[in-house]
N, C-alpha and C positions, 0 to 999 in steps of 0.2 A: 504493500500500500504506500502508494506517496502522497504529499501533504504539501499546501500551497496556504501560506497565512500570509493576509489582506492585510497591510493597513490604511486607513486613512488619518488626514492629519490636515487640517487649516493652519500652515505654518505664521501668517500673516508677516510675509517675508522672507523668501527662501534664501538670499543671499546672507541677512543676518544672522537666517537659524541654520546655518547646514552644520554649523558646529554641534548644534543640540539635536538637529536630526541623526549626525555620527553617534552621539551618546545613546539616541535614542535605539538605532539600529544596533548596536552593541547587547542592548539591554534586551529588546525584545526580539529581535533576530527574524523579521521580515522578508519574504521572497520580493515581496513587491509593496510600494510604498505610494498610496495618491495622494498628492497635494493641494492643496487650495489657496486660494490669494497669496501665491507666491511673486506679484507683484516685480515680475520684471520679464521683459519679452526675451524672446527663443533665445538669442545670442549671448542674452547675460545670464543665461542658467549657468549656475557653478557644476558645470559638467565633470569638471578634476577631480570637484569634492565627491562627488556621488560616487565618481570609479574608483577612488580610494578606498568609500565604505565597499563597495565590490557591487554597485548597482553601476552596470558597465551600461545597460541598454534603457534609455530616455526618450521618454516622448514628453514635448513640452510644447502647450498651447498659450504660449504667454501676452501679455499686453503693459503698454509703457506704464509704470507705477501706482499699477491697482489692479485688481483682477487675478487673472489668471489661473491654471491648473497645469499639473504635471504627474506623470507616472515613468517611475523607477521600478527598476525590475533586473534580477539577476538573471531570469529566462532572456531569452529573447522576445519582441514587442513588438505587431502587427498593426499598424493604426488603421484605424477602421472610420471610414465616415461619422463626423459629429451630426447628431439631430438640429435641426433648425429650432432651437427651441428659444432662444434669446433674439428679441427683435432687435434690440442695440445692438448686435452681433459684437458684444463683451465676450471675452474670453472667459466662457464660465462653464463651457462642458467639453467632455474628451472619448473617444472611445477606444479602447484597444482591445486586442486578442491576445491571451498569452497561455500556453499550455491547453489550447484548445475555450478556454473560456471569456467571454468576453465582459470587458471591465468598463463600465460607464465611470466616468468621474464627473461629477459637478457643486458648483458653486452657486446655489441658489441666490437671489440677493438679499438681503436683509432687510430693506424694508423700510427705512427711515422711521421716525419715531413715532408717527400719525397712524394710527390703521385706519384712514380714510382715503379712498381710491381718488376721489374729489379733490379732497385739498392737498393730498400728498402723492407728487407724481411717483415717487421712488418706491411705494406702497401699491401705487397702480402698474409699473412695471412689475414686481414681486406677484401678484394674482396674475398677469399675464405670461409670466414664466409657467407658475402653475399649471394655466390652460395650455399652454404648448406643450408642456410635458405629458402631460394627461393624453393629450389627441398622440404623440410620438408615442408613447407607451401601448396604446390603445389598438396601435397598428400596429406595433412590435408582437404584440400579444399572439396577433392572426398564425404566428411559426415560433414555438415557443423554444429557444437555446437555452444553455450552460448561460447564466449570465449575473452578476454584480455589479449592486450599483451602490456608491458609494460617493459621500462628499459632507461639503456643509450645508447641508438640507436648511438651515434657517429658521429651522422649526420644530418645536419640543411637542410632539402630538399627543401625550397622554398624560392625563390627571397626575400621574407618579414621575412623568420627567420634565417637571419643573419643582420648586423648593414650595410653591403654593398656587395652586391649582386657581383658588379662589380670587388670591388678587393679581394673578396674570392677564386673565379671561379678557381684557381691553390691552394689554400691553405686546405691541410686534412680537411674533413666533411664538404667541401661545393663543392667538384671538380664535374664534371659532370658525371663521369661513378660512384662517391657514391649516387651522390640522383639518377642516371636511377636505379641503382642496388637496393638501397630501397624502392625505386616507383613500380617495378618489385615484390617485395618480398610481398607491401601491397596489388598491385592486384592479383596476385598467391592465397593468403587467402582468397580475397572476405572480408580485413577487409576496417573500416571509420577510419580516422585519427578526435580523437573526435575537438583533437583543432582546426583546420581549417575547421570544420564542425561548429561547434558552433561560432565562430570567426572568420571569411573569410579574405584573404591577400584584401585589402594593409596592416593590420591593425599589425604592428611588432610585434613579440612575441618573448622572449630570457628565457632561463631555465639555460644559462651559462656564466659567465663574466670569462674571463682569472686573475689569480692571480696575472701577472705581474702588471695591474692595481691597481693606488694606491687608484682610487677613482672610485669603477668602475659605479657608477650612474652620474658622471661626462660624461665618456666617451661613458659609454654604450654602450659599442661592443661587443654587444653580440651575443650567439647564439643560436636557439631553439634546442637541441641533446637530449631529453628527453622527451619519446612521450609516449601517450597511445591510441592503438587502440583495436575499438572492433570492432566483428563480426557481421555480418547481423542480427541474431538472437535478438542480444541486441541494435540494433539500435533506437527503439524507449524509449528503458529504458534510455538509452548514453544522446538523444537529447531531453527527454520531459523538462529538468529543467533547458533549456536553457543556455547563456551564463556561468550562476551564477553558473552551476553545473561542472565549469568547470575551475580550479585557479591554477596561479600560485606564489607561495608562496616567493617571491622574498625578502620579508624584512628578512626569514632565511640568504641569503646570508651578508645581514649587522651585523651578529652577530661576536664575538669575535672569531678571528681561525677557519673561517667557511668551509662548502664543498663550492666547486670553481661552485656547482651545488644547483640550488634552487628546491624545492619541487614540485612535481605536483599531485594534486587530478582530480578526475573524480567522482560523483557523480551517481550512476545508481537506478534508480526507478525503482525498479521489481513489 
């Protein structure tokens, strides 16, 4: 039996964190590695740094000083057509194949601070991503592959992954029309949400603590916006290694200058 463990990671910076992405890759020992808002175009990927940690093969979708996504991978990496899913055409999704299965990466966008589509454009581009992903999923569904999808989804969909359910419910990535519209987009694919598959609510799960926090294990307000699902195909490979194949890497976020975002692997027995 061989084994391919996923991670994802909102670096907010890849050229500042590749140092803590090495620490990171040490620690957790990832085949493949997707990035989010790494925040700098193709050319300025620290490609040396990657090949040193021994992630020799790179596909990077980047854009000048905001955005972007990337995946690293010690297999080899097929890029595969992106979905038309972002109308600014921002560098916010990516596709590859690796080991026969195919890895979505995206970077939802956040949303600005309004959850009014009216008054807040950046809030109306965010339920517009939504609805694109929804209709590409929708149609991906029609021939169902081996496939992962993984990013900073932008959105904490369940009562248990946020620190308080009740006074989120108005506040960007927990309001109701983001988790119906993500709830919509996972059953559209026919995908598992591996975390709450492996890990069932009540039981809290956070991938996010706000920077305002000065101590954020103190307050712990956090929240889960960084998922990884897979397809029907890979469901038994996702859940035979139980909970354990399934982590969230929370002591990165205790590191010096960190992402405001902790690491997430998934584990897949093929």
């Amino acid at each position: 039996m061989s084994t391919l463990k996923i991670a994802t990671w909102n670096i907010n910076s890849v050229r500042l964190r590749a140092p803590q992405v090495a620490d990171f890759a040490k620690m957790a020992d990832p085949d493949v590695i997707c990035l989010q808002e790494i925040k700098c175009r193709n050319e300025e990927f620290p490609v040396k740094a990657f090949a040193e940690m021994g992630y020799t093969h790179i596909h990077v979708t980047g854009q000048k000083g905001m955005h972007g996504v990337a995946t690293v991978s010690r297999h080899p990496i097929e890029a595969l057509p992106n979905g038309e899913v972002c109308s600014k055409a921002e560098a916010r999704a990516q596709s590859v194949k690796i080991k026969g299965i195919e890895i979505q990466n995206y970077y939802i966008p956040a949303g600005g601070d309004e959850p009014d589509p009216e008054i807040n454009p950046r809030f109306a581009h965010k339920l517009d991503f939504l609805e694109r992903l929804e209709a590409y999923f929708t149609d991906r569904a029609k021939n169902p592959t081996p496939m992962v999808v993984v990013g900073d989804l932008n959105i904490a969909p369940y009562e248990h992954d946020v620190w308080s359910h009740k006074q989120l419910l108005k506040v960007v990535s927990h309001t109701p029309i983001e988790t119906e519209g993500l709830e919509r987009i996972r059953k559209a694919g026919g995908f598992i949400d591996a975390a709450r598959a492996l890990i069932p609510e009540p039981e809290k799960l956070y991938t996010w603590w706000s920077y305002r926090s000065k101590d954020f294990r103190a307050s712990n307000r956090g929240r889960r916006l960084d998922h990884i699902w897979i397809s029907e195909p890979l469901r038994d490979a996702a859940l035979k290694g139980g909970r354990e194949g399934y982590q969230i890497w929370d002591t990165c976020r205790d590191w010096e200058k960190p992402s405001d975002h902790a690491p997430v692997t998934l584990t897949l027995q093929l």
